[in-house]
C-alpha positions as CSV (number, residue, x, y, z in Angstrom):
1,X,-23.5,55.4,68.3
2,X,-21.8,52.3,70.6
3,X,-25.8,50.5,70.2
4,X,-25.5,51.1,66.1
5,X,-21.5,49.5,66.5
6,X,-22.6,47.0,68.2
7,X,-24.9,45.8,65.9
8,X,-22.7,46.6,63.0
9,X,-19.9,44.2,64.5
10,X,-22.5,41.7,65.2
11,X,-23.7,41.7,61.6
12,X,-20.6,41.7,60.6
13,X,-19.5,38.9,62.6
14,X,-22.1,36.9,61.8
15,X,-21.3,36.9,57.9
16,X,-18.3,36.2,58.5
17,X,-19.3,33.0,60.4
18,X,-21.8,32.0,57.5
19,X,-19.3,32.6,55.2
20,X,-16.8,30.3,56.8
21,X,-19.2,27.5,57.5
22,X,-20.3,28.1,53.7
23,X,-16.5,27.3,52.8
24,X,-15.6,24.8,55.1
25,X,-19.3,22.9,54.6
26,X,-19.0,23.4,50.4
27,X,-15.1,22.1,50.5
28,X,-15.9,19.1,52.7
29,X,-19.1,18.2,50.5
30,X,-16.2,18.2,47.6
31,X,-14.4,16.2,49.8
32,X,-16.3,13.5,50.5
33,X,-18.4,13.6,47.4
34,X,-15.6,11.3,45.8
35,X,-14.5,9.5,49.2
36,X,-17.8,8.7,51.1
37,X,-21.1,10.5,48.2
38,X,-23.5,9.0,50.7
39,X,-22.5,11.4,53.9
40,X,-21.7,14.3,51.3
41,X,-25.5,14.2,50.4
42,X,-26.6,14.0,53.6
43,X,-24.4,17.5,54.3
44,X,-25.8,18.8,51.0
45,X,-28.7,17.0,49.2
46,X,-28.4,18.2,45.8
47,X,-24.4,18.1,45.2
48,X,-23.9,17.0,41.5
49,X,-20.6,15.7,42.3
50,X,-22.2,13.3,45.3
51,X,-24.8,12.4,43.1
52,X,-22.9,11.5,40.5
53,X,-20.3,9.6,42.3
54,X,-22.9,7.2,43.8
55,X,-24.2,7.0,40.6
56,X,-21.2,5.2,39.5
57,X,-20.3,3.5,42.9
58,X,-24.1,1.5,41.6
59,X,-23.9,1.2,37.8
60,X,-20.8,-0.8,36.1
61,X,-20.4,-0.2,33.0
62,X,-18.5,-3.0,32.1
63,X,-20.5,-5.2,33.7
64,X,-24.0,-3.8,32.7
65,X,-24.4,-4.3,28.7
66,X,-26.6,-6.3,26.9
67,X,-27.2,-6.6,23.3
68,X,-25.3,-6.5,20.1
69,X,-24.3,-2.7,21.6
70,X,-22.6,-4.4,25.1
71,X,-20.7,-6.8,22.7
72,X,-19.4,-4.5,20.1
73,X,-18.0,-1.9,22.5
74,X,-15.5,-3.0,24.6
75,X,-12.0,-1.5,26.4
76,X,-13.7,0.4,29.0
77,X,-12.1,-0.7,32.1
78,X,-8.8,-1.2,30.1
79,X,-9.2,2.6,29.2
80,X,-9.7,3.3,32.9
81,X,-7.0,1.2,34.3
82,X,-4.2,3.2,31.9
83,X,-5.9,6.4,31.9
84,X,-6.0,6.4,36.3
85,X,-2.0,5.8,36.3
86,X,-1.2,9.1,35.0
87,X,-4.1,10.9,38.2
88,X,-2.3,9.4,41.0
89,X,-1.4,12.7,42.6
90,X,-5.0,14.0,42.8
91,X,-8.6,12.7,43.1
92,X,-10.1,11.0,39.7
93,X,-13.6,12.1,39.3
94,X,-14.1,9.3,36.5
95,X,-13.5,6.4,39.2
96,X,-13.3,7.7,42.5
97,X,-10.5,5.2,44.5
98,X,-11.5,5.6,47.9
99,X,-15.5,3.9,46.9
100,X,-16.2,0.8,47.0
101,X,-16.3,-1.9,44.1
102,X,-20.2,-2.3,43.1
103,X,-22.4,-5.0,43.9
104,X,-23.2,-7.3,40.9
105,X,-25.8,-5.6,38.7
106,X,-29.4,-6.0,40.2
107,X,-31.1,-5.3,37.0
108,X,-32.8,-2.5,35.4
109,X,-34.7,-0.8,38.7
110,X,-31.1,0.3,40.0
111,X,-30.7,1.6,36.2
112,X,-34.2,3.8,37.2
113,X,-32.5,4.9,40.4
114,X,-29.0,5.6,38.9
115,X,-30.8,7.8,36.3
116,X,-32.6,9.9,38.6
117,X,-29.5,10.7,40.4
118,X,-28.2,11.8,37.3
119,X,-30.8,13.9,36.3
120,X,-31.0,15.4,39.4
121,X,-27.2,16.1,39.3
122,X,-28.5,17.9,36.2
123,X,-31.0,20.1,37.4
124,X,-28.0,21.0,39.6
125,X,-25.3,21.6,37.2
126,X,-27.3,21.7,33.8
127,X,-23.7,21.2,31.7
128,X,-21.9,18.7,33.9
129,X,-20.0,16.4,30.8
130,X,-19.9,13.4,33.7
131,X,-23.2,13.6,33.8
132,X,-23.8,13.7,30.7
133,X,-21.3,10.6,29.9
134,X,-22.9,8.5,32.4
135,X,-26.3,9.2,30.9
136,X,-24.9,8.0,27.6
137,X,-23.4,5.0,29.1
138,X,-27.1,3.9,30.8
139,X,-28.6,4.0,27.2
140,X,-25.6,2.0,25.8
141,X,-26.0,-0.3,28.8
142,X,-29.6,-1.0,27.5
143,X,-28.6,-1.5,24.2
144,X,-30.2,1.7,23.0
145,X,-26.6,3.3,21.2
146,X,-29.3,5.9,18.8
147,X,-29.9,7.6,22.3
148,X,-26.8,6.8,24.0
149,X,-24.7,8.5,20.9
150,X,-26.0,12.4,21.9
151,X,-25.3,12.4,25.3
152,X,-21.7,10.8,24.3
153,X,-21.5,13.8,21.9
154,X,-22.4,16.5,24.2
155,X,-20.3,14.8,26.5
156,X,-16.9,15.1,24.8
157,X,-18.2,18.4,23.4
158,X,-18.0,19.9,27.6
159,X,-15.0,18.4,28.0
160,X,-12.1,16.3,26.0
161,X,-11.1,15.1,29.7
162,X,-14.6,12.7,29.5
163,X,-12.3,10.0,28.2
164,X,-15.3,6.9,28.3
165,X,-17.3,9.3,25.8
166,X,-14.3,10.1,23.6
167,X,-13.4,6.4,23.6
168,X,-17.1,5.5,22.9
169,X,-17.4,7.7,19.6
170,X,-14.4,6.6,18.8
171,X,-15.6,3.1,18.1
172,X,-19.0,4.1,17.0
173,X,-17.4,6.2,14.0
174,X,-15.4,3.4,13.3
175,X,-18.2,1.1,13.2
176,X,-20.2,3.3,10.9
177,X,-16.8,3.6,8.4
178,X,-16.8,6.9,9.0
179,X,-13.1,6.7,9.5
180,X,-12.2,10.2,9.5
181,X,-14.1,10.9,12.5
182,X,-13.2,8.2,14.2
183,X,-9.5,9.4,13.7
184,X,-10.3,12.6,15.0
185,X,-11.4,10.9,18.2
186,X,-8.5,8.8,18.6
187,X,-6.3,12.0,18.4
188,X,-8.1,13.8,21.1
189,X,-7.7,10.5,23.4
190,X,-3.8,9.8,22.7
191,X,-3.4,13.9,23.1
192,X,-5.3,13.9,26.3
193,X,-3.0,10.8,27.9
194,X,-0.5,9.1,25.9
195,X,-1.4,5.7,28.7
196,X,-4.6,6.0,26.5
197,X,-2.9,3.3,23.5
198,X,-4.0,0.0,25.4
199,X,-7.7,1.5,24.7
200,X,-6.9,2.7,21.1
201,X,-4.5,0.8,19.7
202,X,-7.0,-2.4,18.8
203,X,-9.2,0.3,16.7
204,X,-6.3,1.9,15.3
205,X,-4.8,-1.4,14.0
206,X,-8.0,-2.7,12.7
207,X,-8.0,0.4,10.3
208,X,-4.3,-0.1,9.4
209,X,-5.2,-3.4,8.2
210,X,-8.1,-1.8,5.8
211,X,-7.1,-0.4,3.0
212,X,-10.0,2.3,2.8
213,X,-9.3,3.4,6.9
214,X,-5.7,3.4,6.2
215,X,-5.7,6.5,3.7
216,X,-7.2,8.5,6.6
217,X,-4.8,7.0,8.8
218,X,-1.8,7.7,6.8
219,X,-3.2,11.6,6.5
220,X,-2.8,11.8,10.5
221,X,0.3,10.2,10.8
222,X,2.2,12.3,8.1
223,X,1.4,15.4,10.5
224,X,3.5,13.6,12.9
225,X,1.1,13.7,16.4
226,X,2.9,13.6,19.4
227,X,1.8,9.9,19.8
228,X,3.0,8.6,16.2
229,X,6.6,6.6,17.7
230,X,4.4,5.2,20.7
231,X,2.0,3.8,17.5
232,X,4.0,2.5,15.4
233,X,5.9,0.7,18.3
234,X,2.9,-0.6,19.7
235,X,1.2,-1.6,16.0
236,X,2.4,-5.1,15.5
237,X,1.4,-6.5,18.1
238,X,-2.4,-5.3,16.8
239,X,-2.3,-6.6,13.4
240,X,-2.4,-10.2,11.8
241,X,0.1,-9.0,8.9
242,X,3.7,-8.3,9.9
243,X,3.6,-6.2,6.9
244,X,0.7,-3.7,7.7
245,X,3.3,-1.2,9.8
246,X,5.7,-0.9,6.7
247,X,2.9,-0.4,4.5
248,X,1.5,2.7,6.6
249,X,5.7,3.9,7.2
250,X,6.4,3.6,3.7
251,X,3.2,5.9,2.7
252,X,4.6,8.2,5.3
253,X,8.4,8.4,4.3
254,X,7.7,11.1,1.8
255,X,5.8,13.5,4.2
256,X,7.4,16.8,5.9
257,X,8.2,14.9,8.7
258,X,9.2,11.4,7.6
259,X,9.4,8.2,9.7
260,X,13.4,8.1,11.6
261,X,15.2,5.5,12.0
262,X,14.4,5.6,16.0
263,X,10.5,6.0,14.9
264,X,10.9,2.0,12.8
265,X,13.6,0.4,15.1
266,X,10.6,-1.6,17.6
267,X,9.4,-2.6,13.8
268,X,12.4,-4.0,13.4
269,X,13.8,-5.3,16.7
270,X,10.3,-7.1,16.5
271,X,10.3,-8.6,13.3
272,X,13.8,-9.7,14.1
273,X,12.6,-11.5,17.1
274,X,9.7,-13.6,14.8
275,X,12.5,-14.3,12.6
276,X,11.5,-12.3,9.6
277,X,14.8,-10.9,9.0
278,X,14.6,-10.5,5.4
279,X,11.8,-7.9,5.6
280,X,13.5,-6.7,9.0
281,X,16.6,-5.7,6.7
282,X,14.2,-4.7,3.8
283,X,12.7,-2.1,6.3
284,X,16.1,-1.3,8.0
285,X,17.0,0.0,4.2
286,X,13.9,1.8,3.4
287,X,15.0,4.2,6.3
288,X,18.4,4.7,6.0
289,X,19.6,8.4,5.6
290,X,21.0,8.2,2.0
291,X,24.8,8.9,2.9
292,X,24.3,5.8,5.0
293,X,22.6,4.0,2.7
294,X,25.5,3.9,0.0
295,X,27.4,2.7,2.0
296,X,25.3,-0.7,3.4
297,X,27.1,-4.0,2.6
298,X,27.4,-7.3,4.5
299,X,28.8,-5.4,7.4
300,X,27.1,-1.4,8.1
301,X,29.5,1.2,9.4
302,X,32.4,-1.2,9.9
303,X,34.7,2.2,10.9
304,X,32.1,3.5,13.5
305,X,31.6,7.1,11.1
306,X,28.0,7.0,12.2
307,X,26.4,7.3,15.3
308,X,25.3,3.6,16.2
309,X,21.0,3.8,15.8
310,X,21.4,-0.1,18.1
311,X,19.2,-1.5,14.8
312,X,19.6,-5.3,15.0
313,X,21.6,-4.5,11.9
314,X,23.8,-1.9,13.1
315,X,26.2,-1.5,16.1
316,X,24.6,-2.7,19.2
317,X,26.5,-2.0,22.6
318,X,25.9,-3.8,25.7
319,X,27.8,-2.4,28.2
320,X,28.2,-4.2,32.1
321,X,30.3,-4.1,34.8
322,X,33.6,-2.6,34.7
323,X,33.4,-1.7,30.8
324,X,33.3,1.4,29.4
325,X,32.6,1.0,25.3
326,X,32.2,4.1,23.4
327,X,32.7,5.7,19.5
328,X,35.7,7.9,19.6
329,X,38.0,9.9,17.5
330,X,41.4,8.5,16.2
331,X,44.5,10.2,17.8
332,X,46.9,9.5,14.3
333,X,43.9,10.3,12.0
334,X,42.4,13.2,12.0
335,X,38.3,13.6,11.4
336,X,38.1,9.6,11.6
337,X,36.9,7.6,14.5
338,X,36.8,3.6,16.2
339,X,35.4,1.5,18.7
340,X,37.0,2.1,21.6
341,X,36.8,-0.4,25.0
342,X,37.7,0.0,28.3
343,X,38.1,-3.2,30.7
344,X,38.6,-3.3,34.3
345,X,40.6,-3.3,36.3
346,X,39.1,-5.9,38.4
347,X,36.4,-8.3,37.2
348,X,34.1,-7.2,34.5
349,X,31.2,-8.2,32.6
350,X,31.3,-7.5,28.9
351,X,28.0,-8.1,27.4
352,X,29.8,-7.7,23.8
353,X,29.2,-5.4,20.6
354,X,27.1,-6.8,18.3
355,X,25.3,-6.8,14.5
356,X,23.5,-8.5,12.8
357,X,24.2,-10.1,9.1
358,X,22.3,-11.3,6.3
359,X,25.1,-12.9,4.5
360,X,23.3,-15.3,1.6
361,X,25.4,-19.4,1.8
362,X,29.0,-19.0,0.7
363,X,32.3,-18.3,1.9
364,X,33.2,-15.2,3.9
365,X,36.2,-13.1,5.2
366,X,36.5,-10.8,8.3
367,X,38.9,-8.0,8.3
368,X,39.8,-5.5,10.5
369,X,42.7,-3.7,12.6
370,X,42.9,-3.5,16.3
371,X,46.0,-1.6,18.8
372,X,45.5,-1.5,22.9
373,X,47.0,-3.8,25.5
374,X,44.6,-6.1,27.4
375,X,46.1,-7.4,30.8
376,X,44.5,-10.8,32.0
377,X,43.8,-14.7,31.5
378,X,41.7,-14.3,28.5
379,X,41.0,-11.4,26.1
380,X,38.6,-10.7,23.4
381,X,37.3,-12.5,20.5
382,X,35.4,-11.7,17.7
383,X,33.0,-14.8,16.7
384,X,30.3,-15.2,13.9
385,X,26.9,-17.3,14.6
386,X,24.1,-18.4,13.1
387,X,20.9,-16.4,14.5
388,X,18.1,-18.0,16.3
389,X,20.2,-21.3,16.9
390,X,22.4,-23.4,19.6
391,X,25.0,-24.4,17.5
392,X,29.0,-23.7,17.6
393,X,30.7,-21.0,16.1
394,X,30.4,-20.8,12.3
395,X,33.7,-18.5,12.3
396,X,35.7,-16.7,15.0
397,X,38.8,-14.4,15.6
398,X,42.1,-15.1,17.5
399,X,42.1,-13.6,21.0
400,X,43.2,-9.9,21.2
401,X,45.3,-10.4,24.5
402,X,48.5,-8.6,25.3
403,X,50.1,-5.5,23.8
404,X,49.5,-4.0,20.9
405,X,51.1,-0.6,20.2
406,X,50.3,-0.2,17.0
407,X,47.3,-1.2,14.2
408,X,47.7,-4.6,14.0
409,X,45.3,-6.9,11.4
410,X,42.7,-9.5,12.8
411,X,41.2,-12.1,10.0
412,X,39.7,-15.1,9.6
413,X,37.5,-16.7,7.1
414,X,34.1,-18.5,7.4
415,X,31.5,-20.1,5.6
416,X,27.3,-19.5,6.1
417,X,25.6,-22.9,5.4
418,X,22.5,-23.4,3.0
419,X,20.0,-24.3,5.7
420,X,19.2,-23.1,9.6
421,X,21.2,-19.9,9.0
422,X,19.2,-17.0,7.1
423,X,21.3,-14.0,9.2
424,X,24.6,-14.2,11.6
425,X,25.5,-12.7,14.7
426,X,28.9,-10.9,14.8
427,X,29.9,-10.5,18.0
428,X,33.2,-9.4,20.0
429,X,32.9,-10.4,23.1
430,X,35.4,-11.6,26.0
431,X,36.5,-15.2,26.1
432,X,35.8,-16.1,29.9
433,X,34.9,-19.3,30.7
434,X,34.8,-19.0,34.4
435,X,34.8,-16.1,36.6
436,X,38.4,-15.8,37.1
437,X,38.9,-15.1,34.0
438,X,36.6,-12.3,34.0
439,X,39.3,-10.3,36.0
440,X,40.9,-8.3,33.3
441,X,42.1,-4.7,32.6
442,X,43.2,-2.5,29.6
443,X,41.7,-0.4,26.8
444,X,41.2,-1.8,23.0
445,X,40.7,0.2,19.7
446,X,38.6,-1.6,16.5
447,X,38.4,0.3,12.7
448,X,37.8,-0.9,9.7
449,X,36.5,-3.7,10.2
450,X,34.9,-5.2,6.9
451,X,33.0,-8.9,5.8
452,X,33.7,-9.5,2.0
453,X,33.2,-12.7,0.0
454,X,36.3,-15.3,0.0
455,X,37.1,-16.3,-3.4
């Protein structure tokens, strides 16, 4: 009985201690197959994940193409670069960070001993999709893409994570027109990691630009995918024709889930930056909800009744130091609502409310009613300029400073010249010309303010 107990605790401890080292040794191999794959192997010869990440410690991809293939196919290490800042709290398989950078490319024999530890890591783990990949990438690297393409495949068939094989069919489809598939692809890379775009974008804008690609483009984009607003953000800066994003938002506008005005404004805030401000407005209008849109003149939502969107040609509010601005209800009219600002006390730093106009050459009028009290050496000013220049003033306000205890009228009358002045800045802003008279305090209501023709 106490020989037999013996034994069995014996047995028993001796599993147990083979079990443990089988643990510790398997998670250490793990370990250091990504930090150090060279001391992992020597621990355990045939680890797929060692294998592999020597594999690609050896072979650049980048580096290592040749052929028409090697020139066609390009992003990869842009791909990598965005795709690694969204797997900074754990270890990247894809590029391990702790390896060192590879030596230039000695030629095809380290392609002969890269592939045999990738085959090996095969025999190992028969279905590893990094293994797979990086077989794919050797034949691309060779220029051989009819052998590199089913390894791709099979590839991002294991695993939508195998981003370089996604990325990779991706602009093979596109190559071979087959632009539905190479949608399909693009989707699975921007719904994996939205950081993907640097990599996509360039494909995706080439198709916007062809007129055949676009229709398939269009069909993904009317589903809305949770990566339409980053697109279209990020589209003209990919395309030689400032027009190609309206083209593809217009075609859209009538799907169950039509462009907003949040989804078009880095269209517009761009265009408006290049100076194209008549198709910036144009756009601006082709996207305005339609009880907004009947009511769209030379000034937009002049009694603050909508929700500023901060569209170069709506209300934009920059706010600064010691200003409070905001849209707020009227105490002596009920459902209505004005600007309302806040200054000080102390010194402040109004960075002004603006919009921008499109007024054609002629002779203008600003209108409006203001009430507050504004304590200080200077007050505000409401001033019209030409956009895009240096010059003076082409109209301006008189200065709101004091008290004003009820709705009192402010007025003045300006002309747009023929040339160097296609759209206006209107701007209130405070009239400081040194930093002592920045120190103000006090609180200022606008409404209905209004830009009409001056017969």
């Amino acid at each position: 009985m106490r020989s037999s107990r013996l034994f069995g605790t014996i047995g028993l401890s001796a599993a147990a201690i083979v079990l443990a080292w089988l643990v510790i040794s398997r998670t250490f191999v793990a370990y250091l197959a990504t930090s150090a794959p060279e001391a992992a192997l020597r621990l355990h010869a045939g680890d797929a994940g060692a294998l592999l990440s020597l594999a690609e410690k050896h072979f650049d991809p980048a580096r290592e193409t040749s052929g028409p293939a090697g020139d066609r196919f390009t992003g990869w290490s842009e791909l990598a670069k965005a795709l690694s800042k969204t797997k900074q709290d754990r270890p990247d398989p894809e590029k391990p960070s702790n390896v060192p950078d590879p030596p230039p490319s000695p030629g095809p024999p380290i392609h002969d001993q890269v592939q045999v530890w990738v085959e090996t890591a095969l025999v190992n783990d028969p279905l590893n999709a990094r293994a797979l990949r990086i077989l794919g990438q050797l034949a691309h690297a060779t220029g051989d893409k009819s052998r590199a393409a089913p390894y791709m495949q099979m590839a991002a068939r294991r695993s939508v994570q195998e981003s370089v094989a996604v990325h990779w069919l991706m602009q093979d489809k596109h190559e071979k027109k087959e632009y539905a598939a190479a949608l399909y692809f693009a989707d699975a890379l921007l719904r994996t990691s939205w950081k993907a775009m640097p990599g996509v974008l360039p494909t995706l804008g080439s198709m916007a630009e062809d007129p055949e690609a676009r229709v398939e483009l269009e069909k993904l984009l009317a589903g809305n995918p949770p990566w339409r607003r980053a697109f279209l953000s990020a589209l003209p800066s990919a395309v030689s024709d400032a027009r190609t994003p309206l083209l593809l938002l217009l075609a859209i506008r009538e799907a169950p889930n039509p462009p907003t005005l949040a989804d078009v404004r880095g269209y517009v805030n761009l265009l408006t930056a290049h100076k194209f401000y008549e198709l910036a407005y144009y756009t601006w209008l082709q996207f305005l909800p339609p009880e907004q849109l009947g009511t769209a003149g030379f000034l937009f939502n002049g009694s603050f009744e909508f929700a500023p969107s901060a569209v170069p040609f709506d209300w934009a509010m920059h706010t600064g130091a010691g200003v409070t601005i905001d849209i707020a209800p009227r105490s002596d009219q009920a459902g209505q609502r004005a600007l309302f600002i806040e200054l000080g006390p102390g010194r402040v730093e109004f960075h002004g409310v603006v919009q921008t106009l499109l007024l054609p050459p002629g002779t203008y009028r600003f209108r409006g009613k203001y009430r507050g009290e504004i304590i200080g050496r200077r007050g505000l000013v409401w001033r019209i300029t030409c956009a895009g220049g240096t010059s003076p003033p082409i109209g301006q306000s008189s200065m709101m400073l004091g008290i004003a205890p009820v709705w009192k009228d402010v007025s003045f009358s300006f002309t747009v010249p023929g040339t160097e002045c296609r759209a206006q800045h209107l701007r209130l802003e405070l009239d400081a010309r040194m930093a002592s008279e920045q120190l103000v305090s006090g609180s200022v209501w606008y409404d209905e303010l209004a830009v009409s023709r001056d017969n």
